[in-house]
N, CA, C and O of each residue as an XYZ file, in Angstrom:
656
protein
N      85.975     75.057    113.504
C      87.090     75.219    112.591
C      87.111     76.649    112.059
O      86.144     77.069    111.423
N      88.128     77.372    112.284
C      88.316     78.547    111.871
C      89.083     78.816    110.077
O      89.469     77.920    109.325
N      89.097     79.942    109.879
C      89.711     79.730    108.394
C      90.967     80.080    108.307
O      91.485     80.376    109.384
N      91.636     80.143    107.362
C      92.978     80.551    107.640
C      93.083     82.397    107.368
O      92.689     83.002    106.371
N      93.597     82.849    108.332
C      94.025     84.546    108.373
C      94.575     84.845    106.978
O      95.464     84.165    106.466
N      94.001     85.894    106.393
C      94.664     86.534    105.121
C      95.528     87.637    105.960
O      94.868     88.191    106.838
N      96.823     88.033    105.850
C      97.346     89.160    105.976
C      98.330     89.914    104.796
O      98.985     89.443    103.866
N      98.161     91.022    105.182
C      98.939     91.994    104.403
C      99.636     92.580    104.605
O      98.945     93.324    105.302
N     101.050     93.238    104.654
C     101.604     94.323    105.013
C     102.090     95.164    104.005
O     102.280     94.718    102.873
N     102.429     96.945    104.443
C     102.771     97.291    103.905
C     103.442     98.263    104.320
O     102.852     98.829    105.240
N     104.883     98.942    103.938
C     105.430    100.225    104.685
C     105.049    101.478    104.030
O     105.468    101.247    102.896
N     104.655    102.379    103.993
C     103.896    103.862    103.336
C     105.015    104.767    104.441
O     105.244    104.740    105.650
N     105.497    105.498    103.332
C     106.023    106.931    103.909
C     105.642    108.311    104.376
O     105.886    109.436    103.941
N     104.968    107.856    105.396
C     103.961    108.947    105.881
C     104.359    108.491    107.621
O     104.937    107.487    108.038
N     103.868    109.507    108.267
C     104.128    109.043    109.880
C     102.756    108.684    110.351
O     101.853    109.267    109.751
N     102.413    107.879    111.263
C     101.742    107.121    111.955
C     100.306    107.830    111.953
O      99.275    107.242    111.629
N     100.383    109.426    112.433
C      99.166    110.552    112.776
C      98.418    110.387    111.676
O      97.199    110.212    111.677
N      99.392    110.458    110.371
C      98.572    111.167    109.160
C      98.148    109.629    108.313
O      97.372    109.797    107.373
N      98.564    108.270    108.558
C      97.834    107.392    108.107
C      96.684    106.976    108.937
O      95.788    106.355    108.366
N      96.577    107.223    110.184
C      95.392    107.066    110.705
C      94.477    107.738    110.111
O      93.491    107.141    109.680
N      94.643    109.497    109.921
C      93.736    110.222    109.491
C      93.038    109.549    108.391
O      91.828    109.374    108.537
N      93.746    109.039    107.035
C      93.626    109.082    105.978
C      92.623    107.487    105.860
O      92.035    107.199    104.818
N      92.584    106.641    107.042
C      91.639    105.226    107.563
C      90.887    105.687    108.331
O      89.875    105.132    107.904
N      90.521    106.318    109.208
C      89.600    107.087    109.789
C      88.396    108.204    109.354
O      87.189    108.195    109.599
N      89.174    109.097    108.662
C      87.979    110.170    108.346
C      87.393    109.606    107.216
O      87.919    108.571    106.806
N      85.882    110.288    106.275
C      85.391    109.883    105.498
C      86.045    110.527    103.888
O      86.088    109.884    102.839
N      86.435    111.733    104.065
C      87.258    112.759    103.272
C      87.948    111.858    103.082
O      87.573    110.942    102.351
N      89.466    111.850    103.836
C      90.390    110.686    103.225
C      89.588    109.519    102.478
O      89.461    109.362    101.264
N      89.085    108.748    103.519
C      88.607    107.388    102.635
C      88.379    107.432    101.635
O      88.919    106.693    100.812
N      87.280    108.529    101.268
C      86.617    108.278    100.070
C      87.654    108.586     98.564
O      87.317    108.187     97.449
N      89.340    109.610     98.930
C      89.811    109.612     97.787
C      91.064    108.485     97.256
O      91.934    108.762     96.430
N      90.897    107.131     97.977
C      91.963    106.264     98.125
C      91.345    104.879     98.386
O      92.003    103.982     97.857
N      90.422    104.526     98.959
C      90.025    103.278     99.722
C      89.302    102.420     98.505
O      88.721    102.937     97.552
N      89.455    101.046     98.729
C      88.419    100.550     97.482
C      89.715     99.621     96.360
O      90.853    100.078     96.256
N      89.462     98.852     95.920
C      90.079     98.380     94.137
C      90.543     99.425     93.279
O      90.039    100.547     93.231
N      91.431     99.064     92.661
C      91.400    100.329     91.925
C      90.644     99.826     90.872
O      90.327     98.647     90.715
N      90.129    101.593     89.536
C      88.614    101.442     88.992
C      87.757    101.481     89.647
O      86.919    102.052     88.948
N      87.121    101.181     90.963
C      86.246    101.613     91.957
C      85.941    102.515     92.983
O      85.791    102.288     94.184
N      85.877    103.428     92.443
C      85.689    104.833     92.933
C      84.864    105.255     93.938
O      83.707    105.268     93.518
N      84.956    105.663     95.265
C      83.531    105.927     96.383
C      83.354    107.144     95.885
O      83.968    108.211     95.846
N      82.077    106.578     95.414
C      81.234    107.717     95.587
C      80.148    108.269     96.462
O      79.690    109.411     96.414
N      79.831    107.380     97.199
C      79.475    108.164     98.445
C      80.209    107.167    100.287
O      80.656    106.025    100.398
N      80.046    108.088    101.199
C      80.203    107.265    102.224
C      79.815    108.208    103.321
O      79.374    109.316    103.014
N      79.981    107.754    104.944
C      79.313    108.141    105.938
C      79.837    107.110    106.580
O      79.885    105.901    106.356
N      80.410    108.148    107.833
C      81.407    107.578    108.928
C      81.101    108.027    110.396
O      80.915    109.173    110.804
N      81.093    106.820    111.107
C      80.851    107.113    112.386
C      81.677    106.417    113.180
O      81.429    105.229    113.388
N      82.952    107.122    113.838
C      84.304    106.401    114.345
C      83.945    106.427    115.672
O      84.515    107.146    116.492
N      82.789    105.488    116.003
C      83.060    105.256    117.783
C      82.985    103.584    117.494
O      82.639    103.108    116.412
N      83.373    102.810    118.655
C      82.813    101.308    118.986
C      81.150    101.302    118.612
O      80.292    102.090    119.008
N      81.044    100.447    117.951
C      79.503    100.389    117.515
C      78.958    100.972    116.684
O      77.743    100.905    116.497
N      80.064    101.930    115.762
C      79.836    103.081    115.191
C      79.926    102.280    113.837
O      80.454    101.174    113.954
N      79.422    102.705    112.317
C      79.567    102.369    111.586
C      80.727    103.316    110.055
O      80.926    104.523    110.198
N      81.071    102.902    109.331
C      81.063    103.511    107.816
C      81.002    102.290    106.903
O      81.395    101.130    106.778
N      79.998    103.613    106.132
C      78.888    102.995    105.417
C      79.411    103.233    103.945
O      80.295    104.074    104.110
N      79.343    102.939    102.542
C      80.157    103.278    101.601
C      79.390    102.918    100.129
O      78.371    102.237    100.235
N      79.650    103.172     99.277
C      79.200    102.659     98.130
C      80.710    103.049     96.643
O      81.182    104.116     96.248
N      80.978    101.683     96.276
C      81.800    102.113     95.155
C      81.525    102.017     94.039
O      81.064    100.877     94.099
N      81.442    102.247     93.186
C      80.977    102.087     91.352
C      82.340    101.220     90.810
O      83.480    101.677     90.899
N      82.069    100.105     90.326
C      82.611     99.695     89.228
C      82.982    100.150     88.070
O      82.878    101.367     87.918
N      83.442     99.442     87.086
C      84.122    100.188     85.450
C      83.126    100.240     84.868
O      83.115    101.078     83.967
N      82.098     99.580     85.032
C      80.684     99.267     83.962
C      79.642     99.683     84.721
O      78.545     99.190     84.458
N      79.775    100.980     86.163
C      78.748    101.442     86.507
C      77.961    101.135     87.183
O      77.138    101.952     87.595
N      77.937     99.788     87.547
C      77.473     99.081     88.819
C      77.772     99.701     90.290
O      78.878    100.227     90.412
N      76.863     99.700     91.488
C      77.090    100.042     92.515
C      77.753     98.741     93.382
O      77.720     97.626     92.862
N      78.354     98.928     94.720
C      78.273     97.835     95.226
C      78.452     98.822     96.781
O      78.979     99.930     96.879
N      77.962     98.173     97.638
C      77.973     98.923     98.567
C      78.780     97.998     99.805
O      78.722     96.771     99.729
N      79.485     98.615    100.870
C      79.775     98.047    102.269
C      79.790     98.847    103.131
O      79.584    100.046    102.938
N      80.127     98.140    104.646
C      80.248     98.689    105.673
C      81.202     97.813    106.417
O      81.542     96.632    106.342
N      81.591     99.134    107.377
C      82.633     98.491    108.422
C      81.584     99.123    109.572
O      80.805    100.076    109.549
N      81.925     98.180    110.535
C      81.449     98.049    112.165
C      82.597     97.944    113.132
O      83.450     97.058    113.177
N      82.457     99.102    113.967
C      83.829     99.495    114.304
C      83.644     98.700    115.770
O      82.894     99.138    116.643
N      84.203     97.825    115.877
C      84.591     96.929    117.136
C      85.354     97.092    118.224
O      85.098     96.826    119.398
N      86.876     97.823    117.445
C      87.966     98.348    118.434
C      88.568     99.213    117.541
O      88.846     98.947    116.372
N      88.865    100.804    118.422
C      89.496    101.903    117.913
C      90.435    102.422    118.929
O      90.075    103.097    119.894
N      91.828    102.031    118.638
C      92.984    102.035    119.844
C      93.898    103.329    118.763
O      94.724    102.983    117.917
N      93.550    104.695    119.015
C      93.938    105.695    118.009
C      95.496    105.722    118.961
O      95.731    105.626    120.166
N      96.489    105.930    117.559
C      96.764    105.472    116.333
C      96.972    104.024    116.591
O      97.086    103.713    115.406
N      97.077    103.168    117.070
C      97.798    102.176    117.184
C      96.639    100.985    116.287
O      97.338    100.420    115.446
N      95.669    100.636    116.232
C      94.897     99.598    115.513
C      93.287     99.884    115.692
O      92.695    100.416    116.631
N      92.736     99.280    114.322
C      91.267     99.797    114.172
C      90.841     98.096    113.855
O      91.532     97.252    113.285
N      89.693     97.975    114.343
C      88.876     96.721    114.362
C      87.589     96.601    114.148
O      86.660     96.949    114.877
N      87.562     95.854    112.625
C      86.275     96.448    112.058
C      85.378     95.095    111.566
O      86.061     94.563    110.691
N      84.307     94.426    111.737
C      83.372     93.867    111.368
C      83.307     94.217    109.530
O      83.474     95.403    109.245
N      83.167     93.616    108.806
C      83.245     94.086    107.625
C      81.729     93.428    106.966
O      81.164     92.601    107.682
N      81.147     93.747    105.769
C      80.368     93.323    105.133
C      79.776     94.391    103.833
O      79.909     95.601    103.652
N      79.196     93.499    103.192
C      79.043     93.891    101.770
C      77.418     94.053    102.488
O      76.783     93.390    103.309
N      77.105     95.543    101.544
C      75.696     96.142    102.120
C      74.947     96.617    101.423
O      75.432     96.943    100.339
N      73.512     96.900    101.608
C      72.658     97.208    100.681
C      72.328     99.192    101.170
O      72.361     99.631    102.320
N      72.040    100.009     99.894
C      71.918    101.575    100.604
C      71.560    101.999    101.464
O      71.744    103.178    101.764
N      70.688    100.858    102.403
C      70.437    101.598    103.348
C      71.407    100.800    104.750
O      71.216    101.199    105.899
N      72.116    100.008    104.544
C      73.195     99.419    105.791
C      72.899     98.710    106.026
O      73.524     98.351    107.025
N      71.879     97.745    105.647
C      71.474     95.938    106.172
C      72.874     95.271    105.856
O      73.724     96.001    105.347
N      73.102     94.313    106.042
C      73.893     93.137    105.286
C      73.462     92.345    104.522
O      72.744     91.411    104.881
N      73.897     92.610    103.034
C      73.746     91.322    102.070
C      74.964     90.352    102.153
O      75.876     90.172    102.960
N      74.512     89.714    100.764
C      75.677     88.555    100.347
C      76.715     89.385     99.204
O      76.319     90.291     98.472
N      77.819     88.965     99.233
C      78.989     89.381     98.004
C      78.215     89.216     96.738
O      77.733     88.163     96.322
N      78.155     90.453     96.154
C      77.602     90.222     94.604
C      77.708     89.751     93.675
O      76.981     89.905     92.693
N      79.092     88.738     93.828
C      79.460     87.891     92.677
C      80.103     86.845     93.555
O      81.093     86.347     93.019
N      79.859     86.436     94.591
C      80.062     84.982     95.293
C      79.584     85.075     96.414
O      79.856     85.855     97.326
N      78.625     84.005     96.327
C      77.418     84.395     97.166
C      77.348     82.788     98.472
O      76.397     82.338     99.110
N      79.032     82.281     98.386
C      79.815     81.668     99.344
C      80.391     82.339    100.148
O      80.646     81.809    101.230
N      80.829     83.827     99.896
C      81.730     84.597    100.463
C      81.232     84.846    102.051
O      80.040     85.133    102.154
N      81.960     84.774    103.228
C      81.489     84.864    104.464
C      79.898     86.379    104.363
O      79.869     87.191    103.439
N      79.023     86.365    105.302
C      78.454     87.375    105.553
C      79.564     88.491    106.069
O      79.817     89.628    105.671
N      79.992     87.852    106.892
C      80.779     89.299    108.314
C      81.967     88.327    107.903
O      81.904     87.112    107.718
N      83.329     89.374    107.781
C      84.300     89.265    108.392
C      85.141     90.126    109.107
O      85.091     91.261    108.633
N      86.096     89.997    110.320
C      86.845     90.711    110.953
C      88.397     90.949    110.574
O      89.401     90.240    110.512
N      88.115     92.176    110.373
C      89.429     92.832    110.192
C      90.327     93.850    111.159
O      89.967     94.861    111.762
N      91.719     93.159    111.077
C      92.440     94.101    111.988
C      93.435     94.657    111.395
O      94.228     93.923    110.805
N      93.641     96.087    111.406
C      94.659     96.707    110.799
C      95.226     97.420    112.004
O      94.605     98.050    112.861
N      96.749     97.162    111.889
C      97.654     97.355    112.873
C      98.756     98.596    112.083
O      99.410     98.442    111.052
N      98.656    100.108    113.182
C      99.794    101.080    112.271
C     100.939    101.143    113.294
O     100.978    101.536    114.460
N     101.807    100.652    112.509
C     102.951    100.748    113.240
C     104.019    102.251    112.417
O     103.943    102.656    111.257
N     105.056    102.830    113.716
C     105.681    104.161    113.318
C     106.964    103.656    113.169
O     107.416    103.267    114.246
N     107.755    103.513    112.176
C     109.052    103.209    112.384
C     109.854    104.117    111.296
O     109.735    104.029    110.073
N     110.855    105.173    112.149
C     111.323    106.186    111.251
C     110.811    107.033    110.561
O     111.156    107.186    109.390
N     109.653    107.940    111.281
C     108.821    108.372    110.186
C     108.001    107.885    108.774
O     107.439    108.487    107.859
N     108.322    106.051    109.206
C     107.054    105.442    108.141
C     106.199    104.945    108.750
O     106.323    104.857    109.971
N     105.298    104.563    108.242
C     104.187    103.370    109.036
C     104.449    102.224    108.066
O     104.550    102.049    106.851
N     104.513    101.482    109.276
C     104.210    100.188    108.697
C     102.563     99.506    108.916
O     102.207     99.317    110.079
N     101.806     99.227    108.026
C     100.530     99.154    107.702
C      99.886     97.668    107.955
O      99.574     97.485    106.779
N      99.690     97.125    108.253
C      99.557     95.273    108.475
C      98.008     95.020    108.843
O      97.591     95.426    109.928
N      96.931     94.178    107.711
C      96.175     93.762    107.754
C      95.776     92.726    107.922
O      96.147     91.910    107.079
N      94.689     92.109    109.229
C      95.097     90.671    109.491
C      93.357     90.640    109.376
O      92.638     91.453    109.957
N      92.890     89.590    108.554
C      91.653     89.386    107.955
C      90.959     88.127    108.189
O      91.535     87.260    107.532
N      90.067     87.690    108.775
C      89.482     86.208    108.867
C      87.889     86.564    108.803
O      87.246     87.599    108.982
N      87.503     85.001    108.409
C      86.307     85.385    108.243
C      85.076     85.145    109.837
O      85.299     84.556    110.894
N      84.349     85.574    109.563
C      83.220     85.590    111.083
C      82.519     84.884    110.667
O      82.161     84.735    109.499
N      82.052     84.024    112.154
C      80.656     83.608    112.282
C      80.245     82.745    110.838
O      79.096     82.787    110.400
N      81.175     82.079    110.266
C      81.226     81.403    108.892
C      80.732     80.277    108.678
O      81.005     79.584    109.657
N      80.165     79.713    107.956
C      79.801     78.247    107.642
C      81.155     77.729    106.405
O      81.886     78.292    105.590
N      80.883     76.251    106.930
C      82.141     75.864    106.422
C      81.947     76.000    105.039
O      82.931     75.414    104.587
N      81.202     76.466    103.953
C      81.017     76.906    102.916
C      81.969     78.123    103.043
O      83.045     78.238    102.457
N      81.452     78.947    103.835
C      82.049     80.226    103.639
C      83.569     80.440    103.984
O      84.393     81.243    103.546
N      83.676     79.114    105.226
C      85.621     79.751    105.135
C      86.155     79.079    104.119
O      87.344     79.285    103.879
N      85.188     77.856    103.060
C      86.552     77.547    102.199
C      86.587     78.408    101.053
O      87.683     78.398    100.493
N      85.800     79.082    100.581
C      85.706     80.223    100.008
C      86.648     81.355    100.155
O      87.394     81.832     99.300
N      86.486     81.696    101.369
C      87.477     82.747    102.387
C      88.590     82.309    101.671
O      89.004     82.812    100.627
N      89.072     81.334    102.280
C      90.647     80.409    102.211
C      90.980     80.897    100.976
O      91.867     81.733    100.810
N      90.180     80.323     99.918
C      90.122     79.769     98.584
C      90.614     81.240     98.063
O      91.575     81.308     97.297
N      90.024     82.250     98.439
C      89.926     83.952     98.000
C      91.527     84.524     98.219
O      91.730     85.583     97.626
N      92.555     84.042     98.894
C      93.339     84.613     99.509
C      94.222     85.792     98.046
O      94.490     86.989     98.144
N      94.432     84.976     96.991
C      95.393     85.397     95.952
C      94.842     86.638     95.508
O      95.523     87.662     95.546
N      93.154     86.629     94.908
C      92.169     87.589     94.845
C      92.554     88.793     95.966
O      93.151     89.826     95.663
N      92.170     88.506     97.083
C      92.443     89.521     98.176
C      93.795     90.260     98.189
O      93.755     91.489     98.244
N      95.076     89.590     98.140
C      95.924     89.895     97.529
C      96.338     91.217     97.100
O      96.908     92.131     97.695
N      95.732     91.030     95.435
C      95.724     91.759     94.472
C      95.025     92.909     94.492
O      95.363     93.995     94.022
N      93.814     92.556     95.187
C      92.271     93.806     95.796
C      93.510     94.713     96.539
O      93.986     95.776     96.140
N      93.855     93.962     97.708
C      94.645     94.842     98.775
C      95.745     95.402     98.168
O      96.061     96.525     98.559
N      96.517     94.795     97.152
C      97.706     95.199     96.914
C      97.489     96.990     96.324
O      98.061     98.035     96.632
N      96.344     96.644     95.329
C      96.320     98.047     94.449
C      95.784     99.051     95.611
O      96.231    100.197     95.566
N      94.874     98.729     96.638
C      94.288     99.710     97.610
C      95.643    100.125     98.615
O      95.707    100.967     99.511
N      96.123     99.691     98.373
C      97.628     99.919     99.104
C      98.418    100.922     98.446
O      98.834    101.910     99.052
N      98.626    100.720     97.308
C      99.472    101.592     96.130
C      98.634    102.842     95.951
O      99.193    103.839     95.494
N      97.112    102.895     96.324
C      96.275    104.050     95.869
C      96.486    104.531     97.032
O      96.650    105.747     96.937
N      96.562    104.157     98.111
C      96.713    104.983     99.737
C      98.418    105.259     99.446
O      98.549    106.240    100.179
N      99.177    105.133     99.120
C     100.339    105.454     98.911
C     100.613    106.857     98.555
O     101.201    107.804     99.077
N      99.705    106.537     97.036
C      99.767    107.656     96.076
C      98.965    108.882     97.154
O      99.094    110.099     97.285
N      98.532    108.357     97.480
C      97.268    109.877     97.933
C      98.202    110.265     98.730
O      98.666    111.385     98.517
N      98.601    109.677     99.563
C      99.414    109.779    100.948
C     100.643    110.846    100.197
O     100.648    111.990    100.652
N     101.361    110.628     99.420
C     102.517    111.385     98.693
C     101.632    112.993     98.052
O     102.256    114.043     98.209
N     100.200    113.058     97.356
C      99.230    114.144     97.193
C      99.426    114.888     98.068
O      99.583    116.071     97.766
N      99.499    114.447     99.614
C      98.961    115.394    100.910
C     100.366    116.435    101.001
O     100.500    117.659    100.987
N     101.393    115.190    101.109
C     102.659    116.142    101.259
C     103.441    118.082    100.724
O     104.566    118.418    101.094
């Protein structure tokens, strides 16, 4: 039994080249990616298949929390495919720091589409390798995710309008 797909979309006024850049390099990432209030402060990127980025964001109250993506499939510009997980400083995989139901690994696909000099942005999210604990959790998370994605969306926006 699989869980049900979280997706997202979004259109950003930027062309196709320069939102890849800004999901790809570690520079971009680090001034946009994340919740908003959660700031990277550090990260380390390695954009091949098998390749990792590695990340750490601070919370409002100063807490670290760290992740990584595991790059699965990189079809430049067209979609990036990433293994996801919440991580400890040195890149093991832990558990979610405040739900500790939350899948280990999940797979994420973000699809950039070019239409008129915008991209259209579309995130399609499920969880991996899950115990049925963990996809009803997943499931259960969707509104949460949401809201996470919505503001990381509006902050890649904003930056995206910075570059111009």
């Amino acid at each position: 039994m699989s869980s049900a797909p979280f997706i997202i979309s979004r259109t950003v006024n930027a062309p196709r080249a320069l939102v890849w850049k800004t999901y790809t390099e570690a520079a971009h990432l680090q001034r946009w990616f994340g919740p908003k209030g959660f700031p990277m402060t550090q990260c380390k990127m390695d954009l091949r298949v098998g390749g990792i980025f590695h990340y750490c964001l601070r919370s409002p109250d100063g807490s670290e929390m760290w992740g990584k993506w595991t790059f699965r499939e990189i079809a430049a510009p067209e979609k990036l495919v990433v293994v996801t997980s919440f991580s400890d400083p040195q890149g093991g995989v832990t558990r979610h720091p405040f739900a500790p139901d939350w899948p280990l690994e999940t797979l994420g696909e973000t699809s950039f589409e070019e239409r008129d000099g915008k991209t259209v942005i579309t995130v399609h999210w499920t969880a991996l390798n899950a115990t049925p604990a963990e996809r009803a959790m997943f499931d259960a998370s969707h509104d949460g995710m949401n809201q996470g994605w919505s503001g990381t969306m509006e902050q890649l926006e904003e930056y995206l309008a910075s570059l111009k």
